[in-house]
N, CA and C of each residue as an Amber inpcrd file, in Angstrom:
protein
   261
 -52.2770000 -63.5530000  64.4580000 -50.9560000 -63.2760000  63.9260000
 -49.9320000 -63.6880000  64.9710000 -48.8200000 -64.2750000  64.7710000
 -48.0630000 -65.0850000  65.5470000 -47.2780000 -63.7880000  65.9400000
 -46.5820000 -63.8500000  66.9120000 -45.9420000 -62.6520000  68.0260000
 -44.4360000 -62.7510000  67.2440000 -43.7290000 -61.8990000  67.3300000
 -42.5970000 -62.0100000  66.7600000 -41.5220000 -62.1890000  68.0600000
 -40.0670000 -61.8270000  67.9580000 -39.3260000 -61.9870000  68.8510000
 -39.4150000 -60.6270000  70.1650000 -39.0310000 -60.5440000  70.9190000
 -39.4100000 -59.8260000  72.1840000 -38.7710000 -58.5460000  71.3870000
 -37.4130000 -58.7720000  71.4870000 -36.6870000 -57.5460000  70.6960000
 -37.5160000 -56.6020000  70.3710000 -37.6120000 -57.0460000  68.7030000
 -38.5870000 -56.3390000  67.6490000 -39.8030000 -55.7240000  67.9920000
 -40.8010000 -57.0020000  68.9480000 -41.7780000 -56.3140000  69.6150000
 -41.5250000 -54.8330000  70.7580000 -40.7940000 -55.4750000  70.9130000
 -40.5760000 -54.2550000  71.8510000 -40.4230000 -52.7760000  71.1120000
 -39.6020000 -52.7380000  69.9990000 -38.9010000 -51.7440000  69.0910000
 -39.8660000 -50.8680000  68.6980000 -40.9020000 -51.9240000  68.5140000
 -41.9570000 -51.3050000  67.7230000 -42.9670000 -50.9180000  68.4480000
 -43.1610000 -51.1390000  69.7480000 -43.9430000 -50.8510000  70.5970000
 -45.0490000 -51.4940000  70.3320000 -45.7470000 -52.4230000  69.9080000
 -46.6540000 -53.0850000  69.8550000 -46.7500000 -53.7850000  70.5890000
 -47.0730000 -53.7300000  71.9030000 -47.0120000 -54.6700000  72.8890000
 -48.0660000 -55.7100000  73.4150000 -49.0940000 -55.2660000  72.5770000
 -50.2850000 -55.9250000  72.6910000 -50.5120000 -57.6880000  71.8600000
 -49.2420000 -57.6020000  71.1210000 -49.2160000 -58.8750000  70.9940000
 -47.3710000 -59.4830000  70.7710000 -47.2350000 -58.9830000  72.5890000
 -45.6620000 -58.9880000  72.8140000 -45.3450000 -61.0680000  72.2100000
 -45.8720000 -61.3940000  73.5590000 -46.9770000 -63.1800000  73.4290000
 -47.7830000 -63.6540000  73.1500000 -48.6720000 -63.0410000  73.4630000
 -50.2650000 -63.9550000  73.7600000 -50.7450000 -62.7300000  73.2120000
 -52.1780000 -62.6680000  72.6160000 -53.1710000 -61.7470000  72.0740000
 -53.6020000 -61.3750000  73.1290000 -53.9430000 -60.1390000  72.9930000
 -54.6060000 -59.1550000  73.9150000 -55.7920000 -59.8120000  75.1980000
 -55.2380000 -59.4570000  76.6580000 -55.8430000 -59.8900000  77.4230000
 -55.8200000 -61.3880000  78.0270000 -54.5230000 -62.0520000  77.1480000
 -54.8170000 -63.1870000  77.4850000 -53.7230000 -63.3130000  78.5780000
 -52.8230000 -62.8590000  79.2440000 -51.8100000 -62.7530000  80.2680000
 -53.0260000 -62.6230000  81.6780000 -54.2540000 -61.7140000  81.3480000
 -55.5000000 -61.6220000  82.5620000 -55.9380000 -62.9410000  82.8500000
 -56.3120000 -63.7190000  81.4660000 -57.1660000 -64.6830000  81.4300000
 -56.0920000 -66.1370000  81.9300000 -55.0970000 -65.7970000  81.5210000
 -54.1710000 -67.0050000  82.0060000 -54.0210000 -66.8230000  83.7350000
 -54.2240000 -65.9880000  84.4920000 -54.0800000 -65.7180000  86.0310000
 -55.3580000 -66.0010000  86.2270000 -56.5060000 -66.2720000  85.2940000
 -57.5360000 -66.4240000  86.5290000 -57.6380000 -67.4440000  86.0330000
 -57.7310000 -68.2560000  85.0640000 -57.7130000 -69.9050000  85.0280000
 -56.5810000 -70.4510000  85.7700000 -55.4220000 -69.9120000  86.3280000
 -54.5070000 -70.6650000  86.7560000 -55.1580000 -70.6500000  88.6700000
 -55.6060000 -69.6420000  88.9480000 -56.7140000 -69.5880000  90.1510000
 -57.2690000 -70.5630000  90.4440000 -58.9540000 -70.2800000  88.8840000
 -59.4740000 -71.7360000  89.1390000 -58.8790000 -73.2060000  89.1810000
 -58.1530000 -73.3460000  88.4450000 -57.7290000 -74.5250000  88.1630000
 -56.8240000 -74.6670000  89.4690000 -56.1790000 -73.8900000  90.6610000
 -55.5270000 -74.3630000  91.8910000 -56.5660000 -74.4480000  92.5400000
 -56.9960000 -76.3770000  92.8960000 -57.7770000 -76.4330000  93.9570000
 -57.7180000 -76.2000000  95.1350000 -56.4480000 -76.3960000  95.5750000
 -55.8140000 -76.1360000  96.8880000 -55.8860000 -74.7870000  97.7410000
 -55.7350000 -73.9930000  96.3550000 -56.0010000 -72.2930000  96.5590000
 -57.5090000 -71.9680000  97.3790000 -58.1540000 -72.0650000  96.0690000
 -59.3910000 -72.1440000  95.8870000 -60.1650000 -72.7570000  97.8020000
 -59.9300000 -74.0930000  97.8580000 -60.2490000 -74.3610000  99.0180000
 -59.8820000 -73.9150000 100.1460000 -58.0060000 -73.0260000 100.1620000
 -58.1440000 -72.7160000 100.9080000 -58.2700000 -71.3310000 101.2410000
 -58.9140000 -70.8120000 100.3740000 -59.5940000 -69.0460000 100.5640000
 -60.8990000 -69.1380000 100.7990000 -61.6540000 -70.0620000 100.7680000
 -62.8330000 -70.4730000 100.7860000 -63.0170000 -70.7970000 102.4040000
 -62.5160000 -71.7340000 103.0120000 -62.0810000 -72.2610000 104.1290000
 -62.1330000 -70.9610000 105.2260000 -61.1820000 -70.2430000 104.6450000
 -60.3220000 -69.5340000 105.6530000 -61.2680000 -68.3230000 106.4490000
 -62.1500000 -67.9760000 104.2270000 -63.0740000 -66.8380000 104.7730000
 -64.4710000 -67.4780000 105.2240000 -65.0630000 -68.7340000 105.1990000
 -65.9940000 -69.4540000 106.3170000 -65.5940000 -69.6050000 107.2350000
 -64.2780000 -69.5460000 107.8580000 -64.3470000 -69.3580000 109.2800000
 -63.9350000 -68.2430000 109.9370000 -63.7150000 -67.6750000 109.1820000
 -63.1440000 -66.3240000 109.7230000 -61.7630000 -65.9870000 109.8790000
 -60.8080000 -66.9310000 109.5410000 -59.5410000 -66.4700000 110.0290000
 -58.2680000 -66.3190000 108.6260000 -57.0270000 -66.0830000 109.5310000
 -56.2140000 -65.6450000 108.1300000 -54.9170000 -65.9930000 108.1750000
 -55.1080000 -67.2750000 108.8590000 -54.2880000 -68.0340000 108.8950000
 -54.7160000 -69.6390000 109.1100000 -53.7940000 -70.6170000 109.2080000
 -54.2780000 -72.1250000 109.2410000 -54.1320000 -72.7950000 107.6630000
 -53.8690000 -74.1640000 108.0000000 -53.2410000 -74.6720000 106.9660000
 -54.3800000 -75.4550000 106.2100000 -54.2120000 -76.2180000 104.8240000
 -55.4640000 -76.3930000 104.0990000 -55.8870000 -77.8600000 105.0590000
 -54.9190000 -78.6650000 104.9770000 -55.4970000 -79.6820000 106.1320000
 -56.2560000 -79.7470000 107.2720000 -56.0840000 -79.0260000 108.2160000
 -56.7850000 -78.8130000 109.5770000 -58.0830000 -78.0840000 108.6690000
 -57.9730000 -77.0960000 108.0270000 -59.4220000 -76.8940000 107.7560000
 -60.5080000 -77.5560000 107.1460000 -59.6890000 -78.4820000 106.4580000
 -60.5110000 -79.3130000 104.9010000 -61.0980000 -80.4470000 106.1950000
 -59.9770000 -80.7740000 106.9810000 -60.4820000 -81.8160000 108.4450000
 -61.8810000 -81.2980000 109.2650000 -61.3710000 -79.4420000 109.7000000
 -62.7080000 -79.4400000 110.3890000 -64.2960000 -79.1950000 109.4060000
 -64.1060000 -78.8050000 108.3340000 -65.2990000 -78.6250000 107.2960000
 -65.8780000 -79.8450000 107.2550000 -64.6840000 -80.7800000 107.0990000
 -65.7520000 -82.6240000 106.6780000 -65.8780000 -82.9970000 108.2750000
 -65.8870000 -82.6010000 109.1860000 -66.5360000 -83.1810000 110.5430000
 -67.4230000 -82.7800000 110.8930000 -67.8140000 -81.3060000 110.0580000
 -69.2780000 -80.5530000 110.5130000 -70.2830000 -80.8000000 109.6230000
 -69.8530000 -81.7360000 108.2250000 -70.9400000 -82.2860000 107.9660000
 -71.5620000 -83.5300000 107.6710000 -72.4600000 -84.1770000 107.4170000
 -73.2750000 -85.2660000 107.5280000 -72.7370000 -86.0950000 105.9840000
 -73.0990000 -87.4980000 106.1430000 -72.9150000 -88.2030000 104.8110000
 -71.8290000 -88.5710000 104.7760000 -71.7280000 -89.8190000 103.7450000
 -70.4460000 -90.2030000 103.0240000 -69.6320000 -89.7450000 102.8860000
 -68.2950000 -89.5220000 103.2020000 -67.2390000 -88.8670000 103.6030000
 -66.8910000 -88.4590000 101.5610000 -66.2080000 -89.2520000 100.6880000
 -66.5580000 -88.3710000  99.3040000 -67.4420000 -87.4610000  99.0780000
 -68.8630000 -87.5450000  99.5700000 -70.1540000 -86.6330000  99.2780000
 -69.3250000 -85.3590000 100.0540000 -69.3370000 -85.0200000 101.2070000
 -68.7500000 -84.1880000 101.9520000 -67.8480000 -83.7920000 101.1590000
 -66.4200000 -84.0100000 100.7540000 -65.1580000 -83.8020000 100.2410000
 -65.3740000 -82.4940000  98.6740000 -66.8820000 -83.8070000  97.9880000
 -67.1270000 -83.0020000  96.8430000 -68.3570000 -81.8490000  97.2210000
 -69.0600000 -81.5810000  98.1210000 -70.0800000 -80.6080000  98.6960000
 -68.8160000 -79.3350000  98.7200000 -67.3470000 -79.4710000  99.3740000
 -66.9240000 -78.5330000  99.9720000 -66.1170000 -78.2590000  98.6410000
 -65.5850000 -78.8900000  97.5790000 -65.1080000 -78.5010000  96.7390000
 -66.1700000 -77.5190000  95.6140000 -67.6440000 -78.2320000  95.4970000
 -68.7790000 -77.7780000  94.9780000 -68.6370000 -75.3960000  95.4790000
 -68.6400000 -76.0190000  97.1700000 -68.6270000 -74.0060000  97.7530000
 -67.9970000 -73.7520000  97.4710000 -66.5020000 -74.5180000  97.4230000
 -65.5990000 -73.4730000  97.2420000 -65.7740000 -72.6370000  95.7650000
 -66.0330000 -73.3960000  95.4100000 -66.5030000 -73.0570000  93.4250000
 -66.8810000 -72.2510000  93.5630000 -68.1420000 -72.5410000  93.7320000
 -69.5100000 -71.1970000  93.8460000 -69.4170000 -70.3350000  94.7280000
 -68.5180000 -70.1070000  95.7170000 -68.0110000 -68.7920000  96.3330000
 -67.2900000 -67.9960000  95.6770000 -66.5120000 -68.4660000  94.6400000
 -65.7110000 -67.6420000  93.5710000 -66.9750000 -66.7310000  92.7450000
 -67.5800000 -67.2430000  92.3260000 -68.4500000 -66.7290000  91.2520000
 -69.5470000 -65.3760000  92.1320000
């Protein structure tokens, strides 16, 4: 059922489908998560090395110098953890 104007919704207190159907304001913050790679890599980064600060460059630099192979293979290995550290 399509959401009506904020107003009305509001009036009526039905707030569960102020916008979006129920739950989907949750689901839109964690796809907008996954979908920031930048994020993603650099919470990943930060908590493999331990620290809580440093920028995504210097880290994404020292991750691909500590490992072996084709510099793409590397690039997509570290994008691969960062993934699967979320989960």
């Amino acid at each position: 059922m399509p959401a009506g104007p904020v107003g009305s919704v509001w009036a009526s207190g039905t707030w569960s489908d102020l916008a979006w159907e129920e739950l989907t304001w949750a689901d839109a913050v964690a796809l907008l998560f996954v979908l920031d790679l930048n994020t993603r890599l650099l919470v990943y980064l930060r908590s493999l090395y331990g620290v809580t600060g440093g920028d995504l460059t210097t880290l994404t630099q020292r991750y691909l110098r500590s490992q072996t192979g084709e510099m793409n293979a590397r690039f997509k290995k570290l994008i691969t953890d960062a993934t699967n550290a979320m989960t």
